[in-house]
C-alpha positions in Angstrom: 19.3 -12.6 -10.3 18.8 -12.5 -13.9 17.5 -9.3 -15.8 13.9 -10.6 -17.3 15.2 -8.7 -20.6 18.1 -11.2 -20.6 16.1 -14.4 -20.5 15.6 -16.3 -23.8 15.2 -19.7 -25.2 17.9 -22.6 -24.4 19.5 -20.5 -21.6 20.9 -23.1 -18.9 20.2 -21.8 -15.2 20.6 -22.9 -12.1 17.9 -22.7 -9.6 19.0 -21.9 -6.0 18.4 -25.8 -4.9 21.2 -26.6 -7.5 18.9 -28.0 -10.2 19.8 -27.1 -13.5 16.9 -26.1 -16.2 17.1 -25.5 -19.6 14.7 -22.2 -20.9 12.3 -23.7 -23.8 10.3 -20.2 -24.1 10.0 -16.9 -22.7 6.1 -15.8 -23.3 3.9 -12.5 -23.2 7.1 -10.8 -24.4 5.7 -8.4 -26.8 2.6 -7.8 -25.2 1.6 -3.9 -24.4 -1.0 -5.0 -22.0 2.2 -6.0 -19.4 -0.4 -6.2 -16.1 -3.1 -9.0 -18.1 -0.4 -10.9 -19.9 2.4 -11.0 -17.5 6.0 -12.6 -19.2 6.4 -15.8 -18.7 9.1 -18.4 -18.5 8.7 -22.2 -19.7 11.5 -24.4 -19.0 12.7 -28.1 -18.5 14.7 -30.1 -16.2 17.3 -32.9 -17.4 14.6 -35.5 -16.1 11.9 -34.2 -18.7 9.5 -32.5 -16.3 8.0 -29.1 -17.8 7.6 -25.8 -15.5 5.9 -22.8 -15.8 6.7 -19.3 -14.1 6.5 -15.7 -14.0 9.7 -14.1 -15.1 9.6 -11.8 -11.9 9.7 -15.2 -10.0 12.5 -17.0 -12.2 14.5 -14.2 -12.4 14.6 -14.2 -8.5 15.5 -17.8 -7.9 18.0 -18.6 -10.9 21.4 -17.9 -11.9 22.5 -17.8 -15.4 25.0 -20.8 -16.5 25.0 -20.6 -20.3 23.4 -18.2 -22.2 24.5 -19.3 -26.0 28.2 -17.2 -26.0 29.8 -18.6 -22.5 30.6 -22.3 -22.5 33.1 -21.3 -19.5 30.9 -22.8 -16.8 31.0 -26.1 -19.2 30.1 -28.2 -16.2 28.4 -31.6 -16.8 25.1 -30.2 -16.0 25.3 -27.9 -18.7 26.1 -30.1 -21.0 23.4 -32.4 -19.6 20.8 -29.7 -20.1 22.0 -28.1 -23.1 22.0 -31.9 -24.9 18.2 -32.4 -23.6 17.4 -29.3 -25.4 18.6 -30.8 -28.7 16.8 -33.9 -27.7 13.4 -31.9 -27.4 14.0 -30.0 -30.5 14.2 -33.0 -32.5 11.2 -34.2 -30.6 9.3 -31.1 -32.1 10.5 -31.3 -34.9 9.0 -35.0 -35.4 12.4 -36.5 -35.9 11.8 -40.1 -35.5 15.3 -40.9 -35.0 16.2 -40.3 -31.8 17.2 -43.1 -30.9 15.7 -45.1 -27.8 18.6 -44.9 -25.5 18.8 -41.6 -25.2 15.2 -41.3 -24.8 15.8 -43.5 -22.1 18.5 -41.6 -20.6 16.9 -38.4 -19.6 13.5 -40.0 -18.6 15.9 -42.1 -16.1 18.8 -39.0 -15.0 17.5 -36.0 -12.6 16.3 -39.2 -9.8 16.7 -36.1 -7.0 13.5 -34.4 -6.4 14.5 -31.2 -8.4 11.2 -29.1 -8.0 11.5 -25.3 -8.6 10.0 -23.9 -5.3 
């Protein structure tokens, strides 16, 4: 279980089915009005696909594997996820150079049916 104070953008967890997903945003953070705009948590899988959650809910079903100081757990999915974040940054940022292959390469990696339930 993660405290919802603790999650922030490109943290790497692990959701119970053994999925790994990369945090893109934590939302509703600095509302006052807490019970209309509850915190949020957007995030992405190494296959591309975009989720949505509360941070009660997340918290619950994911375990923390890099949170920008522990490069300890350095497994490949890690790596994976914390690589498709750069990816999706230079995406945003409307760099036209990333190059095919690697767009290529996540849309074709995380084949196994890895939908946070």
């Amino acid at each position: 279980m993660i405290p919802i104070e603790k999650l922030a953008r490109g943290m790497v967890c692990r959701h119970h089915s053994g999925c790994v997903y990369t945090i893109l945003a934590v939302l509703n953070t600095h509302t006052s009005k807490k019970k209309e705009h509850p915190v949020f948590v957007h995030y992405v899988g190494a296959n591309g696909r975009e989720w949505c959650r509360s941070a009660d809910a997340f918290s619950q079903k994911f375990d923390v594997l890099y949170d920008g100081t522990n490069l300890s757990s350095g497994s490949e999915q890690t790596m994976l996820a914390l690589l498709r974040l750069a990816v999706l940054e230079l995406e945003a940022l409307g760099a036209a150079t990333v190059p095919q292959q690697i767009r290529h390469f996540f849309s074709n990696i995380g084949e196994k049916r890895c939908d946070p339930s």
